[in-house]
C-alpha positions in Angstrom: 91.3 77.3 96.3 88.2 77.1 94.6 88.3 78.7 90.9 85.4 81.1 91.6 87.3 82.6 94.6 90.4 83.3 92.4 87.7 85.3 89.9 86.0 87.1 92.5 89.2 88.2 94.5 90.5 90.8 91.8 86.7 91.9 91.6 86.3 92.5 95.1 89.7 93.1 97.2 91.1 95.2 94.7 88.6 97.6 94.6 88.6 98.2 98.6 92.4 98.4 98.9 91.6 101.8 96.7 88.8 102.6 98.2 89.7 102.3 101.5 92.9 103.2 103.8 93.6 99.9 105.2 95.4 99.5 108.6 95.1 96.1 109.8 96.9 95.3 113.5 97.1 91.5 115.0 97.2 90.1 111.6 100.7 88.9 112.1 99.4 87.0 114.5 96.9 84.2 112.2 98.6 81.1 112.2 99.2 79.8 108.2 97.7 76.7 108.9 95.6 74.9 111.3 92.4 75.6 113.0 92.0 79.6 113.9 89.2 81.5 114.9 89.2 85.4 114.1 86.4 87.3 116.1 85.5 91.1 115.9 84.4 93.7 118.5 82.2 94.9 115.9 82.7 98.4 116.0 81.5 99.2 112.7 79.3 97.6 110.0 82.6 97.0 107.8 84.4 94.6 110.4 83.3 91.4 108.1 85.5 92.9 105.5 88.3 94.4 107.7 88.4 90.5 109.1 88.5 88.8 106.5 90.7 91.0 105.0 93.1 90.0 107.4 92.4 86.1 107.1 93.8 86.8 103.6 96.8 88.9 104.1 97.6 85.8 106.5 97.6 83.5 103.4 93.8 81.6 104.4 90.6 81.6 102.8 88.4 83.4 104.9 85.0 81.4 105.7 81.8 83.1 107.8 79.3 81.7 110.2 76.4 83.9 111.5 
């Protein structure tokens, strides 16, 4: 992984995992590797965050396009 995203992890996930009672269901279901595609039903302003919180609990590098 790029070295900026190992300084800005502790910075930013950290933080939420206090901040926020995380309860995260299908992530069990990201494949480790290969393509994937995670998509939200948007149901709140935080589901960029809730996603890609789960791309990382699945061992991936979350990457966005709006």
């Amino acid at each position: 992984m790029e070295p900026w995203y190992r300084i800005a992890e502790p910075i930013l996930i950290r933080p939420n995992q206090l901040w926020f009672n995380w309860h995260l269901e299908g992530a069990d279901r990201i494949p480790s590797t290969g393509p994937a595609i995670v998509a939200g039903n948007h149901i709140s302003y935080m589901d960029q965050f809730v996603s890609g919180r789960a791309v990382i609990r699945a061992g991936r590098r979350p990457r966005y396009m709006a």
